[in-house]
C-alpha positions as CSV (number, residue, x, y, z in Angstrom):
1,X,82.3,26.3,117.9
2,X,79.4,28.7,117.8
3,X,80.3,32.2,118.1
4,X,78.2,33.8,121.4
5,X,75.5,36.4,120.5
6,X,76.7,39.8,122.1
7,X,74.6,42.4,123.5
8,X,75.5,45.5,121.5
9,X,74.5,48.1,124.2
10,X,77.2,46.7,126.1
11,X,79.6,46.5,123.4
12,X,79.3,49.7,122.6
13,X,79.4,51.2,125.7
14,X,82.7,49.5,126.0
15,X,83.7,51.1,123.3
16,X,82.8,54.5,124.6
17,X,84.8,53.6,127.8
18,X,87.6,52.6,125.7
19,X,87.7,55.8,124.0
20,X,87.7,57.4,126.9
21,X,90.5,55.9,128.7
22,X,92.5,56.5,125.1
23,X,91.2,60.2,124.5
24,X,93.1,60.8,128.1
25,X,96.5,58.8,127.0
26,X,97.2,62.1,125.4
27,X,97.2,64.6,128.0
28,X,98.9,61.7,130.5
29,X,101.6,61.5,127.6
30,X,102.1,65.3,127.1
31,X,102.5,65.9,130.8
32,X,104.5,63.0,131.3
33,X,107.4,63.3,128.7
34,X,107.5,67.2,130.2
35,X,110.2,65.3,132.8
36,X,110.7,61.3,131.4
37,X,112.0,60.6,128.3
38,X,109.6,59.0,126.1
39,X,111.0,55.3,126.3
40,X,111.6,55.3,130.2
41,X,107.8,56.9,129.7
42,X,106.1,53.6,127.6
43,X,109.0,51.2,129.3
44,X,107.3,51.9,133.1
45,X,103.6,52.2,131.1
46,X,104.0,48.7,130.1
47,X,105.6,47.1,133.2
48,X,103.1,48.5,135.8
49,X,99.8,47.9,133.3
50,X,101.5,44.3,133.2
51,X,101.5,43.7,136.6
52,X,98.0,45.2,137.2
53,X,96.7,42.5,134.6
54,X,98.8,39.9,136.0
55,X,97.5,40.3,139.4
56,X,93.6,40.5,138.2
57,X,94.4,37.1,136.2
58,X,95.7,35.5,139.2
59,X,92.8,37.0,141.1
60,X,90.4,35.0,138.4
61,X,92.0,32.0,138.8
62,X,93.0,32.1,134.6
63,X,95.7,29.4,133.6
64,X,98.5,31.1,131.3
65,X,99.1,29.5,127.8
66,X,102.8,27.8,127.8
67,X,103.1,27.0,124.8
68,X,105.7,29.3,122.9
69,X,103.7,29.9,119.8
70,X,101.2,32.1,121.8
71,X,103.9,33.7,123.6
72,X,106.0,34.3,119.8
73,X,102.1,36.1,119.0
74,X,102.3,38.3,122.3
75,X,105.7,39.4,121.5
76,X,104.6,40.1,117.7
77,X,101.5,42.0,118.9
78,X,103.4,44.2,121.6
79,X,105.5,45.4,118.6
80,X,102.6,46.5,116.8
81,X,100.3,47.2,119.7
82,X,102.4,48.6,122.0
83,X,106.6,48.7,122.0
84,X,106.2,50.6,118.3
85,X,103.2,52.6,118.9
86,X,103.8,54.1,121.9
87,X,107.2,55.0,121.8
88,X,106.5,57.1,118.7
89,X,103.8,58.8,120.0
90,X,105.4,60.0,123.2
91,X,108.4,61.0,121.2
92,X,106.2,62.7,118.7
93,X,104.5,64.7,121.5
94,X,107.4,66.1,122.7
95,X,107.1,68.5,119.6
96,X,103.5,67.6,118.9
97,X,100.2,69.1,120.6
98,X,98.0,66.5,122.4
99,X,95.2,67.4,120.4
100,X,96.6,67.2,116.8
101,X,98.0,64.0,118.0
102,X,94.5,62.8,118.5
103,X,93.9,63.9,115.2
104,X,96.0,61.9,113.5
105,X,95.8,58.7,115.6
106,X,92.0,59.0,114.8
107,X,92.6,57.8,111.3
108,X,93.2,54.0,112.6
109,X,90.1,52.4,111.5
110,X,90.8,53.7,107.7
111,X,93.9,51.9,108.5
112,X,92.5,48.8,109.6
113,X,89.9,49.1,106.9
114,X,92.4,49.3,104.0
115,X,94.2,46.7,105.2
116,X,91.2,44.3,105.9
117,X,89.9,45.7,102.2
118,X,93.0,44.7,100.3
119,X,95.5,42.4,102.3
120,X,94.2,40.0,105.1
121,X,89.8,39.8,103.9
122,X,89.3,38.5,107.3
123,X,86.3,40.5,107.6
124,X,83.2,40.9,105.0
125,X,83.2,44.7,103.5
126,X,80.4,46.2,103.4
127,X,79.2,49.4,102.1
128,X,77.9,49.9,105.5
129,X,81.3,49.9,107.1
130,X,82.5,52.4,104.0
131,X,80.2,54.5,104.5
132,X,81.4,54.6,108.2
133,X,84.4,55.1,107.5
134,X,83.4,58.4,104.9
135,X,81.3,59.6,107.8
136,X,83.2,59.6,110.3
137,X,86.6,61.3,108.4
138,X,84.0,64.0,107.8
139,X,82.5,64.5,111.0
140,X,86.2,64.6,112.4
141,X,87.0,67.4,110.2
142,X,83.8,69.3,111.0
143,X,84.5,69.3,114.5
144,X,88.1,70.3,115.1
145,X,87.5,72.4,112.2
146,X,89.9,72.9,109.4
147,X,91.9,75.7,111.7
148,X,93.6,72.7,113.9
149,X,96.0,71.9,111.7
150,X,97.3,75.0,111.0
151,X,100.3,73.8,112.9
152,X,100.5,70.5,110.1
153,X,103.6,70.4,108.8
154,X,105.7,72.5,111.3
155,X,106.7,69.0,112.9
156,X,106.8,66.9,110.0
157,X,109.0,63.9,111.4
158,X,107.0,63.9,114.6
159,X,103.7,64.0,112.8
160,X,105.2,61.3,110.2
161,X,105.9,58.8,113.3
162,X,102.1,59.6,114.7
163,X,100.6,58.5,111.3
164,X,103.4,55.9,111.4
165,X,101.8,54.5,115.2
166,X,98.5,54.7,113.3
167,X,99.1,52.2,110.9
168,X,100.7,49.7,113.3
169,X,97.8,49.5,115.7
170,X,95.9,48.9,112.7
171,X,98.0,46.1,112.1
172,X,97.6,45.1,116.1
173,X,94.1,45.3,115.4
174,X,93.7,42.9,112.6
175,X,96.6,40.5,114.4
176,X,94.4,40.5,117.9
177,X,91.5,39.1,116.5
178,X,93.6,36.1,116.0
179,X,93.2,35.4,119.8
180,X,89.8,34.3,120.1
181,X,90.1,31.4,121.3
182,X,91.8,33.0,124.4
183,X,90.0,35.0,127.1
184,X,90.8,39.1,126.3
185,X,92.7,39.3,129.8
186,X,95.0,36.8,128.3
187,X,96.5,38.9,124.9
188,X,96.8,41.8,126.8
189,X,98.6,41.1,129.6
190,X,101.0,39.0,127.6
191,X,101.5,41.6,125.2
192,X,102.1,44.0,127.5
193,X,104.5,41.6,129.7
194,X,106.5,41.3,126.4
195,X,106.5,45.1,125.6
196,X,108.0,45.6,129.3
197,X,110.5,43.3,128.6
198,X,111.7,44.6,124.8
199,X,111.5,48.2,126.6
200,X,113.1,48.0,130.0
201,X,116.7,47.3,128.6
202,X,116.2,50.3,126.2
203,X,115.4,52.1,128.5
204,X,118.3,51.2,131.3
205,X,120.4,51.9,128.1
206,X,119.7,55.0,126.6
207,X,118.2,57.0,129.7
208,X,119.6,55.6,132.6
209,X,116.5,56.0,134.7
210,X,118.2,56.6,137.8
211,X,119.6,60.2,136.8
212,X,116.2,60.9,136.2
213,X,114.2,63.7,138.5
214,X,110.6,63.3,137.3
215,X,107.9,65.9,138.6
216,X,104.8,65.0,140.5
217,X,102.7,65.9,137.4
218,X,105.0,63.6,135.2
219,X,104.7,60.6,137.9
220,X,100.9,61.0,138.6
221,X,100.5,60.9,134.6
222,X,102.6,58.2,134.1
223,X,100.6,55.8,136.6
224,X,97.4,56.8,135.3
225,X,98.4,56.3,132.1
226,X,99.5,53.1,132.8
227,X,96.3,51.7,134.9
228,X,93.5,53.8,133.3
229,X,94.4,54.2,129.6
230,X,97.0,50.9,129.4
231,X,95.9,47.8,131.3
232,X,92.1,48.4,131.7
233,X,91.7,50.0,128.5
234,X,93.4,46.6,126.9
235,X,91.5,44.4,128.8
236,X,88.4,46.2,127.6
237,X,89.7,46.1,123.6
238,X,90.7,42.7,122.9
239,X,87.5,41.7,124.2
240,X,85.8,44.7,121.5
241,X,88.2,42.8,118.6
242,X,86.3,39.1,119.7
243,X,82.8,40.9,119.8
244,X,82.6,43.8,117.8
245,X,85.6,42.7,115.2
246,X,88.8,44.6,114.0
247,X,87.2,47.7,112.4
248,X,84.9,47.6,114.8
249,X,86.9,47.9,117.8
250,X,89.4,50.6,116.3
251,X,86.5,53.1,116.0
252,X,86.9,54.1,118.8
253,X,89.3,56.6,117.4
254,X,86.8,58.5,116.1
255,X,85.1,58.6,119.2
256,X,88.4,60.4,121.1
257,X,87.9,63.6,119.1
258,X,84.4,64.3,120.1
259,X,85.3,63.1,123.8
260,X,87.3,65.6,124.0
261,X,85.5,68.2,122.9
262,X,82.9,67.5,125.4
263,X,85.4,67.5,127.8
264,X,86.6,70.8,127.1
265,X,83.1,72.4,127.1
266,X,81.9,70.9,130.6
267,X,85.6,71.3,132.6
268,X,87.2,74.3,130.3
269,X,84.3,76.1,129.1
270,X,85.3,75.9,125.3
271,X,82.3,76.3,123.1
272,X,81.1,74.7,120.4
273,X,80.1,75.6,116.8
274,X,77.4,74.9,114.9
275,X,79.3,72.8,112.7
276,X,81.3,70.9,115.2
277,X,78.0,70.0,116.5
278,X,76.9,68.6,112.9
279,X,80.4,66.8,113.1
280,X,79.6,64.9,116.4
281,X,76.5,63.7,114.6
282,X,78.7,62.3,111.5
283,X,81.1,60.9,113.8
284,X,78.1,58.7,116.1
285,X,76.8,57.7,112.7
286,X,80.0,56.7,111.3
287,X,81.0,54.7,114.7
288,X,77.2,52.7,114.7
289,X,77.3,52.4,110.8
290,X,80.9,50.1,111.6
291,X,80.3,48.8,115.2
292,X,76.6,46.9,114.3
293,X,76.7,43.6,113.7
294,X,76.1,42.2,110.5
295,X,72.6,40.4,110.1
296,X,73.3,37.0,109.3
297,X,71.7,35.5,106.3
298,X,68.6,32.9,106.7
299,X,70.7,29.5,106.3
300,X,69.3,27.4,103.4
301,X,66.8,24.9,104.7
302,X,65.5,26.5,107.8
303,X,62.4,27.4,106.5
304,X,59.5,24.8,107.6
305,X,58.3,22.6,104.6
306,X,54.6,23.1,104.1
């Protein structure tokens, strides 16, 4: 099967899109578990950004796979892409800061890189992507400056599990690209349909939703972290791992930080420095130095005999 050329514009776009949607999850998170408890939190996340998907897959017309070996891979990549990594994040931001939990969740692709580097070789290494990798660590640390992580250290378990959600998406990353062959609606619904299913009796369990009085801010979060940063911003990254592969896709978490500093300079008035400005630079180059496809070498033969 020949692989589709892809229009990186588009791609990358995407990508800014996606880490947009995922630079909000934060803020949505820190407001919600102000009033849910963090699994009642990622249970509902999961089960409404299923059903959105659901419905827009039944909308395309899209047959579901029935075999249980894709299903056994949904459930696998909910762990790691969802059930695992969410959960520890909203219990981490109970204690955490939204922003320092960008921070740390903005070291995935060194994850995904490492693990691509030593364990699964799925993808060639270049020094390209290194380099992207190098860059863009720097350009992180240039722009939330050294004084945001003053507070490292004060959480430490909390912080721990963030870093811990890190390295499972990086797993989830490598693991998605092993749906290909499906279209990118598929993997994410399915793995979120699992995830609402490992969650819900946790949740009916250990918080007993019902005794729950949730605020207005905590409910409006929730649902837009469920539609906005959940089931669109899936359907938008397994189609990234298909075009734009694994370490590709997952540096988008580089693009967070700098999405919200803008953010906060056009809505809060927060200026920035001279250096974070140098920072956002590193961090672009770092995201196009990993995100560009690889040119593909002249196959043996092609040129014309004279």
């Amino acid at each position: 099967m020949t692989a589709r050329p892809i229009n990186i514009g588009i791609e990358l776009a995407l990508l800014l899109a996606l880490s947009t949607l995922w630079g909000m999850s934060y803020t949505f998170i820190k407001i919600g578990v102000e009033t849910i408890p963090p699994v009642t939190l990622i249970a509902v996340r999961t089960l409404i950004a299923a059903a959105v998907l659901v419905l827009v897959i039944r909308a395309r017309g899209l047959v579901w796979p029935k075999d249980a070996a894709t299903w056994r891979k949904f459930a696998f990549q909910a762990c790691l892409n969802s059930v695992v990594p969410f959960t520890l994040i909203a219990w981490a931001e109970q204690t955490v800061d939204a922003g320092l939990a960008t921070i740390l969740n903005s070291t995935t692709p060194i994850f995904t890189f490492l693990l691509t580097f030593f364990v699964t070789r799925h993808e060639i290494v270049t020094g390209r992507k290194m380099f992207g990798v190098a860059v863009g660590l720097v350009g992180i640390c240039l722009i939330v400056g050294f004084q945001a992580l003053q507070g490292f250290g004060l959480a430490l378990w909390s912080q721990l599990a963030i870093v811990a959600a890190t390295l499972s998406y990086a797993g989830a990353a490598i693991l998605g690209r092993s749906f290909g062959n499906l279209d990118p609606m598929m993997p994410a619904a399915g793995s979120l349909i699992c995830g609402a299913v490992m969650l819900l009796p946790v949740s009916l369990i250990v918080d007993r939703p019902w005794t729950l009085a949730p605020s207005q801010a905590s409910i409006f979060a929730l649902i837009c972290l469920a539609v906005l940063s959940t089931a669109i911003a899936f359907a938008i990254y397994f189609r990234l791992l298909q075009t734009l592969g694994s370490v590709g896709a997952t540096a988008q978490a580089y693009l967070r930080v700098p999405i919200g500093v803008a953010i906060g300079c056009l809505f809060l008035g927060e200026v920035l420095t001279p250096t974070a400005w140098i920072g956002l630079v590193c961090v672009l180059a770092g995201v196009v130095a990993m995100t560009l496809p690889q040119r593909r070498p002249q196959v043996a033969g092609t040129k014309a005999a004279s």
